[in-house]
C-alpha positions as CSV (number, residue, x, y, z in Angstrom):
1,X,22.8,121.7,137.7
2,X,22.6,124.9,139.7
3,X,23.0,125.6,143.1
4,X,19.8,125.4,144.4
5,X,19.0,122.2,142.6
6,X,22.2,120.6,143.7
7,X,21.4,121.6,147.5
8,X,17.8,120.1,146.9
9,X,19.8,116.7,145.4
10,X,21.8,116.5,148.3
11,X,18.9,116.7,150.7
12,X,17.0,114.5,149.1
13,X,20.1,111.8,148.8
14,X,20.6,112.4,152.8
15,X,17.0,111.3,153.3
16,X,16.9,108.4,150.6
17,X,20.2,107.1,152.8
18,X,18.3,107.4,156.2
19,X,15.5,105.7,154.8
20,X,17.8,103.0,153.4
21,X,20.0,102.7,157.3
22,X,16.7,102.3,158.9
23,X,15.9,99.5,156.9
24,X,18.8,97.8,157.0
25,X,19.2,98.5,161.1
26,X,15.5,97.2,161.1
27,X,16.7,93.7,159.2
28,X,19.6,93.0,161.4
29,X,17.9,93.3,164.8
30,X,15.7,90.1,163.6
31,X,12.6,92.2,164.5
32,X,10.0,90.5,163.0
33,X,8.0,93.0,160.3
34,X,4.4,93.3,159.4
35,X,4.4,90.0,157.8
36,X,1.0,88.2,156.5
37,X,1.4,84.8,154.8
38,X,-1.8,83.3,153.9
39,X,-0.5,79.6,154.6
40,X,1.6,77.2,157.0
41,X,1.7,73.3,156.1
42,X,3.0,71.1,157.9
43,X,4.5,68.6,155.6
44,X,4.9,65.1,157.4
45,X,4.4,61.5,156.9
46,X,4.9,58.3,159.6
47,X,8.4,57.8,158.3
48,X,11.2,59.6,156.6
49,X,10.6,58.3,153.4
50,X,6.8,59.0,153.6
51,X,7.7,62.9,154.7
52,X,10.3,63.0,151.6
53,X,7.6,61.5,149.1
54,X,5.1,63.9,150.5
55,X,7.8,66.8,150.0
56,X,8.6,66.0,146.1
57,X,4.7,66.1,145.3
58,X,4.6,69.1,146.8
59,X,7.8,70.1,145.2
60,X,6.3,68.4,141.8
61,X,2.6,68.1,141.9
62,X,2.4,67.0,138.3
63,X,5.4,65.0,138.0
64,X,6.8,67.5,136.0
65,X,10.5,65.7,136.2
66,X,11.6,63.2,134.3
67,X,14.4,62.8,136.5
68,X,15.5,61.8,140.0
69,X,17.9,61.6,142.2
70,X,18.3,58.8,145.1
71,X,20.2,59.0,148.1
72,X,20.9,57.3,151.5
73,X,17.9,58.4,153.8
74,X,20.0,57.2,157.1
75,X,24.1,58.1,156.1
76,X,24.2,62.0,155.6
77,X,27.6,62.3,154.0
78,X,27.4,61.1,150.1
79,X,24.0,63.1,149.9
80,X,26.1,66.6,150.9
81,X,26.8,67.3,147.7
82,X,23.3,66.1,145.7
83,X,21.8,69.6,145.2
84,X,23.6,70.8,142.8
85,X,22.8,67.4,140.5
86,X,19.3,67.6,141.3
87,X,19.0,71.5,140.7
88,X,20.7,70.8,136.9
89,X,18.4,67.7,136.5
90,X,15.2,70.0,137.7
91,X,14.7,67.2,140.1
92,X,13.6,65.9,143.4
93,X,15.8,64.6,146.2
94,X,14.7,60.9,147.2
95,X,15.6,58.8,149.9
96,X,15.6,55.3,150.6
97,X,16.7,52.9,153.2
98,X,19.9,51.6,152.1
99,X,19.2,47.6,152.2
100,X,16.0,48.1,150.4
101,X,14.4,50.5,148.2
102,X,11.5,51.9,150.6
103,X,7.8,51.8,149.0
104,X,7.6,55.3,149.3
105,X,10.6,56.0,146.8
106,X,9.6,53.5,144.5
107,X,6.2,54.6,144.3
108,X,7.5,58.3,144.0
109,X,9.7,57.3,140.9
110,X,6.5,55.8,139.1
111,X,4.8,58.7,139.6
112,X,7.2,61.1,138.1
113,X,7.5,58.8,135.6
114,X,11.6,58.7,135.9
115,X,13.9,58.0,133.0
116,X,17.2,59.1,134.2
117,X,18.2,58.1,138.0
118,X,21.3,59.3,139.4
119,X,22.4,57.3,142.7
120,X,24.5,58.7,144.9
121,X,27.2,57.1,147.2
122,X,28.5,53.6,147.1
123,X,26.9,50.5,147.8
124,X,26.6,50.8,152.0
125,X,24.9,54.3,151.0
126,X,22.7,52.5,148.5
127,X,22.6,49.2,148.2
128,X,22.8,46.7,145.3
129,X,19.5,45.2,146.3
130,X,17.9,48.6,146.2
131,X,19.7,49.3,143.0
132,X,18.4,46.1,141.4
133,X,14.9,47.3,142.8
134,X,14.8,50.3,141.0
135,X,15.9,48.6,137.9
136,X,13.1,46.5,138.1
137,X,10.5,49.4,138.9
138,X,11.8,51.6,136.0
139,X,13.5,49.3,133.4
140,X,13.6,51.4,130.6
141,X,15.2,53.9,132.9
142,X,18.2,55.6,132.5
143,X,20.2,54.7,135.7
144,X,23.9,55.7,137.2
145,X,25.5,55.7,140.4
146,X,27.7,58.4,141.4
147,X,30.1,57.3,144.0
148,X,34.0,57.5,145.6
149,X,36.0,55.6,147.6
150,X,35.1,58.7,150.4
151,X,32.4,61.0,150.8
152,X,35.0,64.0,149.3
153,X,35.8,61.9,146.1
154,X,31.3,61.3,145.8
155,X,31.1,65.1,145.6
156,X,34.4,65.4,143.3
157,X,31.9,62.7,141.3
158,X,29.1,64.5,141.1
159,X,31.0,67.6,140.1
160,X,32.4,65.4,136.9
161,X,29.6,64.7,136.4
162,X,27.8,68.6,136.1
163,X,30.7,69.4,134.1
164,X,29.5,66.1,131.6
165,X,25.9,67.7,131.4
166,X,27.1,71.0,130.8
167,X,26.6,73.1,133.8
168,X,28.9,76.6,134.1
169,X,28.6,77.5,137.4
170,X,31.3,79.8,138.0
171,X,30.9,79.6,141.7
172,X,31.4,76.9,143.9
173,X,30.3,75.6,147.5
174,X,32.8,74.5,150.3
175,X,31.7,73.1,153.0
176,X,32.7,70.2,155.8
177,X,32.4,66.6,155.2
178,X,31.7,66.3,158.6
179,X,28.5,67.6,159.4
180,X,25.6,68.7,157.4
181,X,23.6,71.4,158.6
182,X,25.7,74.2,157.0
183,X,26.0,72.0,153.6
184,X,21.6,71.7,154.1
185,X,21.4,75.6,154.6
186,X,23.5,76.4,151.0
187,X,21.3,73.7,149.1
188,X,19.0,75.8,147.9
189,X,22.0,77.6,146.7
190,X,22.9,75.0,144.9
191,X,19.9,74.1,143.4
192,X,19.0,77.0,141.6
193,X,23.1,78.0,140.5
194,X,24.1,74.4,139.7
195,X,27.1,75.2,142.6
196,X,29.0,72.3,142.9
197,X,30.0,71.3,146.7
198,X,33.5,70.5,147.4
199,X,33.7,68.8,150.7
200,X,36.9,70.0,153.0
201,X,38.4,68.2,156.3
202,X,40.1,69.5,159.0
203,X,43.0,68.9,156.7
204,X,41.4,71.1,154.1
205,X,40.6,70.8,150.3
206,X,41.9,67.7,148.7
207,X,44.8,67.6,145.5
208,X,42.1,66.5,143.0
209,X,39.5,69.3,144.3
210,X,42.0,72.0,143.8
211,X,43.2,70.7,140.8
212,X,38.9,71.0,139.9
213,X,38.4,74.7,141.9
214,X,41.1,76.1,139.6
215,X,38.1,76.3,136.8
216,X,36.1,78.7,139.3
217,X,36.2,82.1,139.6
218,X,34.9,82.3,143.5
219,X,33.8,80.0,146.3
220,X,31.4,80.0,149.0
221,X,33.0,79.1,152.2
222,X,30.0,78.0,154.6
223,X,30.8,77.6,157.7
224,X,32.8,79.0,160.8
225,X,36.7,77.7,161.0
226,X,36.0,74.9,163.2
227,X,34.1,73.5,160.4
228,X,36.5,74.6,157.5
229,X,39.3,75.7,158.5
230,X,41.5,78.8,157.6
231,X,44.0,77.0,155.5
232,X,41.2,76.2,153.0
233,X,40.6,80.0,152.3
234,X,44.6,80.3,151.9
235,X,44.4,77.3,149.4
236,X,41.9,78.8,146.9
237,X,43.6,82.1,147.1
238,X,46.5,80.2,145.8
239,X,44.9,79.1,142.7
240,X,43.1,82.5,142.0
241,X,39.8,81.7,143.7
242,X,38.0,84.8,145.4
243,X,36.6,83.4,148.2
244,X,33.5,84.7,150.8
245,X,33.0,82.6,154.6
246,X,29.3,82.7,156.0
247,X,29.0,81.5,159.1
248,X,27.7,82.4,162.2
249,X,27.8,81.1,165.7
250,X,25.8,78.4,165.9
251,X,24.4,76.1,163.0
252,X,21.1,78.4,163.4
253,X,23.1,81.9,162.9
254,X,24.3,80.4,159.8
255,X,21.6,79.3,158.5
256,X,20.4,82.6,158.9
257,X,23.1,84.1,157.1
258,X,23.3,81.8,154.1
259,X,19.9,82.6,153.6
260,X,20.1,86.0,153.6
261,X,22.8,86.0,151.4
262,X,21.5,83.6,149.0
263,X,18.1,85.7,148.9
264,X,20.4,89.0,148.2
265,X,23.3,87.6,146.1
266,X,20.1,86.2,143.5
267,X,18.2,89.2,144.2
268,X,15.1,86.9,145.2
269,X,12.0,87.9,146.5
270,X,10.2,84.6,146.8
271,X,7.1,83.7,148.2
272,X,7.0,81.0,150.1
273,X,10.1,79.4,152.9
274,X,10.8,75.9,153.9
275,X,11.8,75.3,157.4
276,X,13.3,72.3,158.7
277,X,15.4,70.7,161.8
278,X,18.7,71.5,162.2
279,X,19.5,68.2,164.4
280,X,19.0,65.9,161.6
281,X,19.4,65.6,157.6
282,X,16.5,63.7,156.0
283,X,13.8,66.3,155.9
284,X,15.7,69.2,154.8
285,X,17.7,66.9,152.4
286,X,14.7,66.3,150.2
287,X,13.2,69.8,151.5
288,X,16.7,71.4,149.4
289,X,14.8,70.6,146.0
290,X,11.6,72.2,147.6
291,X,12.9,75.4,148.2
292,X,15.1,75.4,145.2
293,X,12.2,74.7,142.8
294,X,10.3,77.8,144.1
295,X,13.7,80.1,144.1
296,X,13.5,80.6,148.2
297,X,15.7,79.2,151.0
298,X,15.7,77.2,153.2
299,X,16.0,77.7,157.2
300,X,17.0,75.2,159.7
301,X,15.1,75.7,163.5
302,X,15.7,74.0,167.0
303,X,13.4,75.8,169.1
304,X,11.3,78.5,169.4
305,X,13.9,80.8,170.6
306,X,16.2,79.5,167.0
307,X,17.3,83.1,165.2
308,X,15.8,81.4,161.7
309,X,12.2,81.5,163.4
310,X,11.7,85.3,163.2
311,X,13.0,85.1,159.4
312,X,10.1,87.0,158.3
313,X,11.6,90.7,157.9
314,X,13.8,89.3,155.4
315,X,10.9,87.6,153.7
316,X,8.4,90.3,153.2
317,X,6.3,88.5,150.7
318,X,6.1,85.1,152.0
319,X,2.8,83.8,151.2
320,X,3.1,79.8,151.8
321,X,5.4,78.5,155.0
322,X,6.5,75.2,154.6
323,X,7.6,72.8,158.0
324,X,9.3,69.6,157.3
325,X,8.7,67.0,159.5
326,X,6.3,65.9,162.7
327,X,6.3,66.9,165.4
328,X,9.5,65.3,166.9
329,X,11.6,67.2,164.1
330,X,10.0,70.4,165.0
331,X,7.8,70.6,167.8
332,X,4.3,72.3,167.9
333,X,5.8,75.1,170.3
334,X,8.5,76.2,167.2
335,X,5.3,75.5,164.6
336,X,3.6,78.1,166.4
337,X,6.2,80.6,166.8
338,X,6.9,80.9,162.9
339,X,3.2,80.7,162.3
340,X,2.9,83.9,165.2
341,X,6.1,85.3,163.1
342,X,4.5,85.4,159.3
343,X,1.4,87.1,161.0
344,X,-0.3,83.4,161.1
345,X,-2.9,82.6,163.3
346,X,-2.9,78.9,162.5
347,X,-1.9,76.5,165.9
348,X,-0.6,73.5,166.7
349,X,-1.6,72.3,170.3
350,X,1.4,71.9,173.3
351,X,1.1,69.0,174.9
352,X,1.2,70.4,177.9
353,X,3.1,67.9,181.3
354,X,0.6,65.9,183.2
355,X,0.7,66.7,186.6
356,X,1.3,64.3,189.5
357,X,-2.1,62.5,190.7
358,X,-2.8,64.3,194.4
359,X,-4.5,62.0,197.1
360,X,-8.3,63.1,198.2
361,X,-9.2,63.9,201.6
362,X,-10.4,60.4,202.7
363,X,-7.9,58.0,200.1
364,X,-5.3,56.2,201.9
365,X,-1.3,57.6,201.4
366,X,1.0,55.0,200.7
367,X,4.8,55.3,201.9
368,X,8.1,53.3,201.4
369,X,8.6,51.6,204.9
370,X,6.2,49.4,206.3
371,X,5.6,48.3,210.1
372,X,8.3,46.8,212.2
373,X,11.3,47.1,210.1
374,X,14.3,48.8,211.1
375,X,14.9,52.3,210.3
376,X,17.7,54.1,210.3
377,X,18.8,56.6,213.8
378,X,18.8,59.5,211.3
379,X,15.1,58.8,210.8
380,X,14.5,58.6,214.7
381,X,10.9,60.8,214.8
382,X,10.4,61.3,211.2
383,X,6.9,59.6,210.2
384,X,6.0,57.8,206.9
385,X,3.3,55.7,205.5
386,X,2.7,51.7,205.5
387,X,3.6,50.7,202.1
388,X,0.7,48.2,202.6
389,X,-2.6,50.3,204.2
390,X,-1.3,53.7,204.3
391,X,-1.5,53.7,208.5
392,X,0.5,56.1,210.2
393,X,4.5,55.2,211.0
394,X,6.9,56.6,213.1
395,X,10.9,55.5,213.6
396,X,11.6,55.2,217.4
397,X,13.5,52.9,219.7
398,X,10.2,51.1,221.3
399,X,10.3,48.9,224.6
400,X,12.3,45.3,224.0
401,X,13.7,47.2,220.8
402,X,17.7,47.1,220.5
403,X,17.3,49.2,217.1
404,X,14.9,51.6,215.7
405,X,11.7,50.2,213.9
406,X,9.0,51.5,212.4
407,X,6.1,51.8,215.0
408,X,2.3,52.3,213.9
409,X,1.2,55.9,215.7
């Protein structure tokens, strides 16, 4: 290469690497780019278990799995760890009341035509009378339960049990096994990579976990260290684990940042997004298998002010916007503002606050005190109403009075 040409190289290097700064400054603001879905659905039923049936047709319109996995839809902590099961399996997440398998489940196993049925947790996550149920709704099917004596030895379980089928996930999840929006935010994650979730406690990562991470070459830390603390990164850097914390500060933040590294560490560039609540775990617990299925993430919201709701520069070729839930998981004002941020035009209506009744001209105005009761000496010459015909009152010390009353004007 000559001179000249290497001076052009340069140059045009220099302004490849602006170009590329730009971008990237662009992305982190959280500026919201020229975006243009063609779709937002809500998806929502009456109940939990309606929204989650509604979410695996989606997820599978034409029952394209065989398999299934069922989970508590009211006790959050077996069901951390189910993505990675399901995202083997190429299956949907269902819940069910934990006394009684709900209609909607059983009606959503009969349509995909289930022959292998995981069930995850014990029998206060999922009951023996919902157990039996499904038996007796699929009885040529395949079923197992999946369960510890805690929620960390149900994920150890359900690890075992990926390792049984065959998955080789080199990387695994750690997350708390006390809360589950940042476990929710990495289920995607899981889904597609098979990741296996180890669940840590202020304590950090159990003997029989370690003893499993050992097989791993790196670990996902999601999380700030008040949800796992420090000690767990020292742990797996004892047994030759690379490890990587996302985390931000607030379960929003985070979200954010797991999904922008899951979209960059699978290099995906999907199109469509599943939003759900971050203040509870049904929706985006079934919603996991949703987003996994069609390679994207998913984003938990609180508001309209929630960093995940302006997602959109990192999703430039979003087509379909998914919301989980009514209206009282994710309110019409939130709806609208990631609709307004994919360059949607499609509205939900805010309720907006009924404001208090004000009396006409000629209607009576009704007080609190009524003629000739006593009234207190800091009310001396303050007026009211008559509770009873809305006449005129004031509080004074009137002839043969020894206290204030209330005197009609």
């Amino acid at each position: 290469m000559n001179r000249k040409t290497a001076t052009r190289f340069k140059r045009i290097t220099a302004v490849l690497s602006s170009i590329f700064l730009a971008s990237a400054a662009f992305a982190g603001t959280g500026l919201t780019a020229n975006a243009s879905a063609t779709s937002i659905t809500r998806i929502s039923g009456s109940t939990r278990y309606e929204t989650m049936a509604m979410v695996s047709q989606t997820a599978f319109p034409s029952a394209a799995s065989k398999a299934a996995v069922v989970a508590s839809g009211s006790s959050f902590p077996d069901a951390l760890a189910a993505s990675s099961l399901a995202g083997h399996l190429n299956a949907p997440i269902l819940l069910t009341d934990p006394k009684t398998l709900s209609n909607a489940t059983a009606n959503e196993l009969d349509r995909l035509d289930a022959d292998t049925i995981y069930i995850i947790g014990g029998t206060n996550a999922v009951s023996n009378n919902a157990e039996k149920a499904i038996q007796a709704s699929r009885p040529s099917a395949t079923i197992r339960r999946l369960a510890g004596n805690t929620r960390f030895d149900t994920a150890y379980q359900i690890y075992s049990e990926l390792t049984k089928l065959g998955a080789e996930s080199k990387t695994a999840i750690i997350s708390t096994g006390a809360n589950f929006a940042d476990a929710l935010s990495a289920s995607p994650y899981s889904y597609m990579q098979s990741a296996p979730f180890f669940l840590s406690s202020q304590s950090g990562l159990d003997e029989e976990s370690l003893a499993a991470l050992k097989d791993f070459q790196s670990a996902i830390i999601v999380g700030g260290t008040n949800a796992v603390p420090s000690s767990v990164e020292q742990q797996l850097r004892s047994i030759g684990v690379a490890t990587s914390r996302i985390q931000g500060t607030t379960r929003y933040e985070t979200s954010l940042e797991i999904g922008m590294f899951t979209l960059n560490n699978l290099s995906l560039n999907p199109s469509s997004v599943v939003y759900a609540t971050g203040a509870n775990f049904p929706d985006a617990l079934s919603g996991s298998a949703l987003a996994g299925i069609n390679k994207t993430v998913l984003l938990l919201a609180q508001n309209a002010s929630s960093p995940t709701v302006n997602a959109s520069s990192m999703l430039p070729n979003v087509g379909s916007v998914y919301v989980l839930g009514g209206q009282n998981a994710i309110g019409p004002a939130t709806f609208n503002a990631i609709s307004s941020s994919f360059g949607l035009s499609d509205r939900e209506y805010v309720p907006q606050p009924t404001p208090n009744p004000q009396p006409k001209p000629n209607d009576p105005v009704y007080g609190t005190h009524k003629a000739g009761e006593f009234c207190k000496k800091a009310d001396l010459n303050k007026t009211d109403h008559d509770t009873r015909n809305g006449k005129l009152i004031v509080c004074k010390v009137a002839n043969g009075d020894k206290q204030p009353r209330w005197h009609y004007v």
